[in-house]
C-alpha positions in Angstrom: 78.5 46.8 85.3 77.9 50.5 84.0 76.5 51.2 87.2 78.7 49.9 89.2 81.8 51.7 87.2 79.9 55.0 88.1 79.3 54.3 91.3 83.4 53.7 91.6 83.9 56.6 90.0 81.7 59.0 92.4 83.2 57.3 95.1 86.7 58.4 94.1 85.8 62.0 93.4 84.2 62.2 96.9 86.8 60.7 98.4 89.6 62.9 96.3 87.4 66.5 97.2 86.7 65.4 101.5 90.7 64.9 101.2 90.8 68.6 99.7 88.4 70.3 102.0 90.4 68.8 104.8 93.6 69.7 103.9 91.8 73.2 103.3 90.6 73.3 107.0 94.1 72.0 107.8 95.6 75.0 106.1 93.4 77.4 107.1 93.1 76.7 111.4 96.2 75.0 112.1 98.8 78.0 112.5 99.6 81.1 111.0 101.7 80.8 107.5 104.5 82.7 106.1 104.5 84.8 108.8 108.5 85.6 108.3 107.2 86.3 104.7 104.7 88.7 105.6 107.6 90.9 107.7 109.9 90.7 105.0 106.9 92.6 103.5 106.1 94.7 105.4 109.8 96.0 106.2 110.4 96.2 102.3 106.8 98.2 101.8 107.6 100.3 104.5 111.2 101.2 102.8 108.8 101.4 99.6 106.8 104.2 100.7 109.6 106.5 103.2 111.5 106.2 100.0 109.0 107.5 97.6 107.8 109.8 100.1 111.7 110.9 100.5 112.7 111.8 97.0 109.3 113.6 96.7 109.8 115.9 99.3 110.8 118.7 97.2 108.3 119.0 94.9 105.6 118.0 97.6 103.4 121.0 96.9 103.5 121.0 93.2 102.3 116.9 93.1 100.0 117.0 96.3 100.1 120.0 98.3 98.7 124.0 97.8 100.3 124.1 94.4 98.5 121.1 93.0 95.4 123.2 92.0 96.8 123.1 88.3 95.5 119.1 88.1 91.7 120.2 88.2 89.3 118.9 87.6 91.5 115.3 88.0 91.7 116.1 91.7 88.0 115.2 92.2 87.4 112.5 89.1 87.6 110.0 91.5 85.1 110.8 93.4 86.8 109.2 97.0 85.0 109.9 99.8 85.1 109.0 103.7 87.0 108.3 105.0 90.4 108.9 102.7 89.2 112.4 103.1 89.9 112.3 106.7 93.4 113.1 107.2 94.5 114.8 103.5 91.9 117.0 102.6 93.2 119.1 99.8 92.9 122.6 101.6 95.5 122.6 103.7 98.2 125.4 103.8 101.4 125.0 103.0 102.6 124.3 106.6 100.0 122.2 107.3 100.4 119.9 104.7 104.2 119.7 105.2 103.1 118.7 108.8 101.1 116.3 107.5 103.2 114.6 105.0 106.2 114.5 108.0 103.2 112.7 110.2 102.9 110.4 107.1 106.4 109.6 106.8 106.7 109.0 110.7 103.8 106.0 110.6 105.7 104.6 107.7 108.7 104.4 109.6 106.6 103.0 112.6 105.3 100.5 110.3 108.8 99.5 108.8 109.6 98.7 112.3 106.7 97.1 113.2 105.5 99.2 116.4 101.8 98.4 117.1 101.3 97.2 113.5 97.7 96.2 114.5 96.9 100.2 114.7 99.7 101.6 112.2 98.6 99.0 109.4 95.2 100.5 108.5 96.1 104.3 109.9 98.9 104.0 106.8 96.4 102.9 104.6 94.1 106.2 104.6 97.2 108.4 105.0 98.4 106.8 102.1 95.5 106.6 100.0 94.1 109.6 101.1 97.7 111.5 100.0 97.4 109.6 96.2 93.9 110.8 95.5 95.0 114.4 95.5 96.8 113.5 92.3 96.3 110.5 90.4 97.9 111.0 87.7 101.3 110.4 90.0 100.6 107.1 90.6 101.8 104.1 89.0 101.1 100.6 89.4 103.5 100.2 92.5 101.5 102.4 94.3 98.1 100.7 93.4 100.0 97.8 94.1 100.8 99.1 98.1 97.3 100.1 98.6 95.5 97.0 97.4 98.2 95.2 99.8 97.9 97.7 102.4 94.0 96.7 102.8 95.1 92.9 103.3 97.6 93.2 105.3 95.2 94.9 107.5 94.0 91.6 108.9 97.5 89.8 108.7 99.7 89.1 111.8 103.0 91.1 109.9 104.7 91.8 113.1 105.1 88.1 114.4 108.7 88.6 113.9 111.6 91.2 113.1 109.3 93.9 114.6 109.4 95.9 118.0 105.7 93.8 118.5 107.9 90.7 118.4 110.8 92.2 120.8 108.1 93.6 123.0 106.3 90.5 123.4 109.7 88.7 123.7 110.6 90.6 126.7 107.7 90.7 128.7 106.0 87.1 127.9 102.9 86.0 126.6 100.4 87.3 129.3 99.1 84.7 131.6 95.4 84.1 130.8 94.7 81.0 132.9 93.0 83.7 135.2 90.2 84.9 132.6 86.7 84.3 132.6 85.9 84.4 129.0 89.5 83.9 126.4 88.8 85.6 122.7 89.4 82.4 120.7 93.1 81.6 118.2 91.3 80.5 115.4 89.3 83.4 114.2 92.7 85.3 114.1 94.7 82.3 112.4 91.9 81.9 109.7 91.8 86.1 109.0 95.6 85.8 108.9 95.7 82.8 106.3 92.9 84.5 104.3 94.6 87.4 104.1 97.7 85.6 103.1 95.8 83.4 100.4 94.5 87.3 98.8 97.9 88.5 98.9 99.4 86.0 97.0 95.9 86.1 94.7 96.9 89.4 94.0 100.2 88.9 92.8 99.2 86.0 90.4 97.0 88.3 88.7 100.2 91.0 88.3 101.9 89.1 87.0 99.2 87.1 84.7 98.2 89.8 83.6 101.4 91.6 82.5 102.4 88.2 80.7 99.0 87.8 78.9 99.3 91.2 77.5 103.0 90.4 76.5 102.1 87.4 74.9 99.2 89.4 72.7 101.8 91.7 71.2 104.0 90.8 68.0 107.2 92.8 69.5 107.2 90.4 72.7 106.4 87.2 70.3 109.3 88.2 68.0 111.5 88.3 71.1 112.0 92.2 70.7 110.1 92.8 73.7 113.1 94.7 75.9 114.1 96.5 73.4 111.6 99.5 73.9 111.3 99.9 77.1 115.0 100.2 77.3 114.8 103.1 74.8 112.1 105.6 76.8 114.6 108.3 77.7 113.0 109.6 80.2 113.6 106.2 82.0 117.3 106.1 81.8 119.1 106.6 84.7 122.2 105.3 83.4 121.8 105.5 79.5 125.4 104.5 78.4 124.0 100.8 80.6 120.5 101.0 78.8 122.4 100.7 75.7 124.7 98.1 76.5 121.5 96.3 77.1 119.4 96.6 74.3 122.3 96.2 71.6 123.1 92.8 72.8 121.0 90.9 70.4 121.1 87.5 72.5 120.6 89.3 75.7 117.5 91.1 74.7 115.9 87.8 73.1 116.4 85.9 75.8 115.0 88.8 78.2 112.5 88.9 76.3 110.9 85.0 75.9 112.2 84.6 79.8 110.1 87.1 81.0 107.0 86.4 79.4 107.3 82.5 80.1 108.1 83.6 84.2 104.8 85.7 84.3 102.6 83.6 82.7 103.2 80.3 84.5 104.4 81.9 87.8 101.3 80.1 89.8 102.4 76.8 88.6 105.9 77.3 89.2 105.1 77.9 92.7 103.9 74.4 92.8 107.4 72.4 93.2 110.2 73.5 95.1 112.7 73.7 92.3 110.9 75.2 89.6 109.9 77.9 92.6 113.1 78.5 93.7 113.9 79.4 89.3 110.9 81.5 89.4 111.4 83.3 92.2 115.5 84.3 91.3 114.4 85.1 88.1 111.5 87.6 89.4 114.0 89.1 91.7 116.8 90.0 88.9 113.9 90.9 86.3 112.3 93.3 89.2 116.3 94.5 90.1 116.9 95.1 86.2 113.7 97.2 86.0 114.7 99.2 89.0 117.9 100.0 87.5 117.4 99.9 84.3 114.1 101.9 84.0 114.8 104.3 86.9 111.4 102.3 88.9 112.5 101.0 91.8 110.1 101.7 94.3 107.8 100.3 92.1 110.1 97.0 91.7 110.5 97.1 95.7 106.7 97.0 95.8 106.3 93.3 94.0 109.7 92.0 95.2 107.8 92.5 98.5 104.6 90.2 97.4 107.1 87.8 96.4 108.9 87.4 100.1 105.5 85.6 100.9 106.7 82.3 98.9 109.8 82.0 100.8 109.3 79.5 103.5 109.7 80.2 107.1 112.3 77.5 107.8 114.7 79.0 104.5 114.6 82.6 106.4 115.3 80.9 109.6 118.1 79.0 108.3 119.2 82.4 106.8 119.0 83.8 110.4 120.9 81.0 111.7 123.4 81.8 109.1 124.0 85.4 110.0 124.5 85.1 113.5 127.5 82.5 112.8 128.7 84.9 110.6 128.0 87.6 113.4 130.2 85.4 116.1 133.9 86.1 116.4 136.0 83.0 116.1 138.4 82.4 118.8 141.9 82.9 117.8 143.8 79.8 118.2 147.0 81.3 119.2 145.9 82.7 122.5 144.5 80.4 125.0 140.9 81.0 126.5 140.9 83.1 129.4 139.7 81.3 132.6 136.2 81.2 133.7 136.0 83.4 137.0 133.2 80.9 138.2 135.8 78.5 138.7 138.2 78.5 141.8 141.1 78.9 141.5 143.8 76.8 143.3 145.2 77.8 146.5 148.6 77.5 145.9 147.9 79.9 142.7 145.9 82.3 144.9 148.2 85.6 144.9 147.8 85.9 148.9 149.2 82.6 149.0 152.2 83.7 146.5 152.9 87.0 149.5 152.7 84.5 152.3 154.9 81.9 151.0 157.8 84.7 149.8 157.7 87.4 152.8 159.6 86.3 155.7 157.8 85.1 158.6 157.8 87.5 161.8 158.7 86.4 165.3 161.7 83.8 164.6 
């Protein structure tokens, strides 16, 4: 009877993990996911990095450029090599490197847009990375956020939609390949795309685990006083006369404070049903919003709000779509009739040559 209880029992786990490895392969082969996710992304990246790029301009030579040399020896701790050494090198002149930080800016654009994102996607990536390791200490999480996403997005189809790709490929069809000899296979792109979108969203659990773990060890966060100090950095308020109507609400800064901790910590699991995902991910976005406001960080907050566009599904942005062209569409006006449709023709006694012929005399009588 024992035997035959654990025989039952190994039947059901093998049964229970073929049924998860085929679901896996499922996942994995059949179709590209989240695709309208991963342009959201990339459009909100791409706005991430012109607009860090753009409110640095100024003081480009003093953070990066010729007039960096005060951060030695922290210019070469990191020891980065080939080839994030290719493009910024660290010698350049002070024309040069304004040429090259305009170049930089110009494949973020192209990027944003989504023009030959295959190319652009790993040609931002050095630029980018190359650009941060002149100066580490001007980097914040946001950006080591961008260039860990950077490198998976690498082998992610991002510009399957709202791109110039998608409008190009729109125009011109898909090419005909009936014709070929030999056809490069779907599925070793699908699976790379998939992968790629299982690390992304890897990556964020572990942002935002992490960040709750370390909340969760600290007596201010488990006393529910957790907001109340960022709020007070100074040289973090933007607006301080709203930093303060923030932090001496009592209730507000409680409830800030247990909400936010709960949301990263159990994020993943959250993800799991559509309700409690839908919570998680409007709470995210206003926590992300309030940090960007509140905390003067909002490329930083763009950065992760960007992640989080992955675990939308594609048929809630199409609905969206669908939604904004209605809005888009004039309504007709119901006191003026429809004008007629000049396909149709018209009657001959409405036809104004007949009109001349019936009303001018007739010659010859």
């Amino acid at each position: 009877m024992i035997v035959g209880l654990v025989g039952d029992a190994f039947r059901v786990v093998l049964s229970v993990l073929n049924r998860t490895v085929t679901d896996g392969e499922r996942w994995l082969f059949l179709g590209k996911k989240a695709t309208y996710g991963l342009a959201v992304m990339r459009i909100c990246m791409g706005v991430a990095i012109l607009g860090s790029l753009t409110v640095n301009f100024l003081d480009r030579y003093y953070v990066w450029g010729p007039g960096s040399q005060w951060l030695q020896p922290w210019r070469v701790i990191d020891g980065w090599g080939f080839p994030f050494t290719v493009f910024f090198t660290g010698s350049e002149s002070t024309v040069e490197f304004t040429v090259k930080y305009l170049c930089l800016g110009v494949v973020a654009a192209l990027f944003m847009f989504g023009w030959r994102v295959r190319v652009i996607t790993p040609l931002l990536l050095l630029m980018l990375a190359g650009l941060m390791r002149l100066n580490p200490i001007a980097t914040d999480a946001g950006d080591n956020l961008i260039r860990i996403l950077l490198l998976f997005m690498c082998f992610a189809d991002t510009g399957a939609h709202l791109s110039l790709d998608a409008r190009r490929r729109a125009e011109r069809g898909e090419p005909a390949r009936a014709g070929l000899r030999w056809q490069w296979p779907a599925w070793p792109g699908v699976l790379f795309h998939n992968i790629a979108l299982v690390a992304i969203a890897g990556q964020v659990f572990v942002v935002y685990l992490v960040s709750g773990l370390s909340k969760v060890r600290g007596s201010m966060w488990q006393e529910g006083v957790g907001l109340y100090y960022p709020l007070r950095i100074g040289q973090y308020e933007a607006w301080p006369a709203l930093n303060e109507l923030v932090y001496t609400s009592g209730l507000f800064v409680t409830i800030g404070s247990y909400v936010t901790v709960f949301v990263q910590v159990f994020f993943p699991l959250l993800l799991l049903r559509r309700g409690t995902r839908i919570v998680a991910l409007i709470l995210v976005f206003f926590m992300h919003v309030g940090i960007a406001v509140t905390m003067a960080l909002p490329w930083f907050s763009l950065a992760i709000l960007a992640a989080d566009a992955i675990f939308i599904r594609n048929d809630t942005y199409r609905a969206v779509g669908r939604w904004l062209r209605r809005a888009r569409r004039p309504e007709p006006d119901e006191h003026y009739a429809p004008l007629p449709d000049p396909a149709v023709t018209e009657p001959e006694q409405l036809r104004p040559e007949s009109v001349k012929n019936r009303t001018q005399p007739a010659t010859g009588q």
